[in-house]
C-alpha atoms as one frame of an Amber mdcrd trajectory, in Angstrom:
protein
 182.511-100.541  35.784 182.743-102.770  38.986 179.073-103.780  39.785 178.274
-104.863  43.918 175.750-108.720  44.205 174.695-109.936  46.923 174.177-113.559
  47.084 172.521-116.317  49.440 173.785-119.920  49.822 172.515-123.174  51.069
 172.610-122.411  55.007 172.644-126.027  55.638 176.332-126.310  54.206 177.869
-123.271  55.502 181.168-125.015  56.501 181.114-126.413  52.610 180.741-122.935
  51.180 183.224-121.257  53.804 185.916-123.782  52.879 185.236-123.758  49.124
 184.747-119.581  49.084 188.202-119.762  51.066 189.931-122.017  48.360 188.724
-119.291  45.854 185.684-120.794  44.732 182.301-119.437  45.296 179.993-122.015
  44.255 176.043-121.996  43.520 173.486-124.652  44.162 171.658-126.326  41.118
 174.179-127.347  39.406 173.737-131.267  40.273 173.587-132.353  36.576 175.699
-132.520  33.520 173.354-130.582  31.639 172.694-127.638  34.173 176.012-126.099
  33.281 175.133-122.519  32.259 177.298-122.543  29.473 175.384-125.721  27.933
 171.964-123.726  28.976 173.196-120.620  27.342 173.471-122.320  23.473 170.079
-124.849  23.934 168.550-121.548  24.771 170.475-119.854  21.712 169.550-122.655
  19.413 165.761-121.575  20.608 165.403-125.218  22.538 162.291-125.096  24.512
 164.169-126.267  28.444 162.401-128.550  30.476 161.458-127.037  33.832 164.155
-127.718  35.732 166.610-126.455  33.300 164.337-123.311  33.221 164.486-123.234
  36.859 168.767-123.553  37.081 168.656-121.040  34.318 166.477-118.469  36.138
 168.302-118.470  39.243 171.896-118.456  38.017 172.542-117.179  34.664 174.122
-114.157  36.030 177.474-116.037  37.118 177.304-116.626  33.374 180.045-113.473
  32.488 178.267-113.841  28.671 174.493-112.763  29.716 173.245-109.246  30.034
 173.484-107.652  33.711 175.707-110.125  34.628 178.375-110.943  36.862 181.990
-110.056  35.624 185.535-110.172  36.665 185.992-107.394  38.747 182.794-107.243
  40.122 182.348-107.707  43.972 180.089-109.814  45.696 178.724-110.080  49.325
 178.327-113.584  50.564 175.134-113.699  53.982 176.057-115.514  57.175 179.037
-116.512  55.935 181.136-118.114  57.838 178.616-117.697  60.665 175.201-116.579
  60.247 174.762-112.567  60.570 178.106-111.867  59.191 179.084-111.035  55.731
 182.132-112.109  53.605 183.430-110.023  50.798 185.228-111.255  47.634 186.140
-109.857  43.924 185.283-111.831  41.000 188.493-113.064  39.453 187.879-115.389
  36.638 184.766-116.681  34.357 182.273-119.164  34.974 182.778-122.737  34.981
 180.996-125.972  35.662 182.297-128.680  38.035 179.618-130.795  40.350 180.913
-130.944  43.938 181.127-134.178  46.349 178.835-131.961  49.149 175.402-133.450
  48.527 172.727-130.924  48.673 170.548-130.085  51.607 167.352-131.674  49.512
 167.659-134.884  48.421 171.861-135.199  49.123 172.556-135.653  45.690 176.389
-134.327  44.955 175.614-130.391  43.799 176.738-127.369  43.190 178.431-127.032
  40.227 178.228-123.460  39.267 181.273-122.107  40.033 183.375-118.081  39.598
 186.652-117.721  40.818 187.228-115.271  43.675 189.144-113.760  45.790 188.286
-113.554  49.213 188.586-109.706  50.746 187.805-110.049  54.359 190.347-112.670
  55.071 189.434-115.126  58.296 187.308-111.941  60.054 183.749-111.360  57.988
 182.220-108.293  58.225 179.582-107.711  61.485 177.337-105.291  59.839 175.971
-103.660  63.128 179.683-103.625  64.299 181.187-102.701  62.005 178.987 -99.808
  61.084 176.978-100.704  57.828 174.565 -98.392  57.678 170.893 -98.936  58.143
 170.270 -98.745  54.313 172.699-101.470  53.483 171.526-103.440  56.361 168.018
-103.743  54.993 168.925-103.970  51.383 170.291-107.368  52.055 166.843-108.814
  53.377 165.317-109.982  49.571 165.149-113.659  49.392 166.277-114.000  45.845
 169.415-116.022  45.433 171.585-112.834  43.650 170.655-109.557  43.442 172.287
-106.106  42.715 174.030-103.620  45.265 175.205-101.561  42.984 173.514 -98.507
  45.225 175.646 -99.381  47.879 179.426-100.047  46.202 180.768 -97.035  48.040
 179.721 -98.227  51.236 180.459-101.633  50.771 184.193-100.545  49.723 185.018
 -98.615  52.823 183.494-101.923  55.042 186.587-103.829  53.801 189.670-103.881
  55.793 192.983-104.734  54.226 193.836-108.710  54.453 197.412-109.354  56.594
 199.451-110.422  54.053 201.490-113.564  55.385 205.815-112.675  54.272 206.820
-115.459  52.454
């Protein structure tokens, strides 16, 4: 069953997450250490590890691009990236691989240290033109459901709507 995220990114690197999300990457902020990969998270945790709080922290806010965790992301599964390229406009993209772990060069809007490393493949759906919710008539429903201030959360109510927002991409003849 396809499931519907939403998810926010660092503002402060929008051209960063446009070009990566474009490249078929959509990345995820803390992820600026070796051992914040979820994967390495997911067996400490297994093993029954007590994580310090910063691992606890990574852990909490992304181990749902972990494909191995309950009520988590999955290929197939679509996802709504906010103000992205531009703020208030959404980009659409299907999930099109598992997770992996790979710290960027883009420092982070904190402290610049090189970061986000949490990383599904994708595939972009609304091409160069993002979605202008009022324009493009998402209803009002939709429109507030995208207000929480959690980093990923579910739209599952919404996957019929969200659907019928995407246009076909041009496809480019070879």
């Amino acid at each position: 069953m396809t499931r519907y995220w939403a998810i926010r990114t660092d503002q402060a690197r929008r051209p960063f997450f446009w070009r990566e999300l474009k490249a078929g990457r959509l990345r995820q902020g803390w992820g600026y250490r070796p051992e914040l990969d979820l994967e390495n998270l997911a067996r400490l945790r297994k093993r029954g590890v007590k994580l310090p709080k910063y691992q606890q922290d990574t852990w909490r806010g992304n181990r749902r691009l972990l494909q191995t965790e309950p009520d988590s992301m999955q290929t197939g599964d679509i996802v709504v990236l906010l103000h992205l390229p531009e703020y208030g406009t959404w980009s659409i993209a299907r999930v099109t691989g598992d997770y992996r772990f790979e710290i960027s060069d883009e420092p982070n809007n904190v402290d610049a240290t090189p970061d986000y490393g949490h990383i599904r493949p994708v595939e972009l759906l609304t091409g160069d033109r993002p979605i202008r919710p009022a324009d493009d008539g998402a209803s009002d429903d939709l429109r507030r459901s995208m207000r929480p201030i959690m980093r990923m959360w579910s739209l599952d109510a919404h996957g019929h709507e969200l659907g019928s927002l995407v246009r076909p991409v041009p496809r480019h003849p070879k």
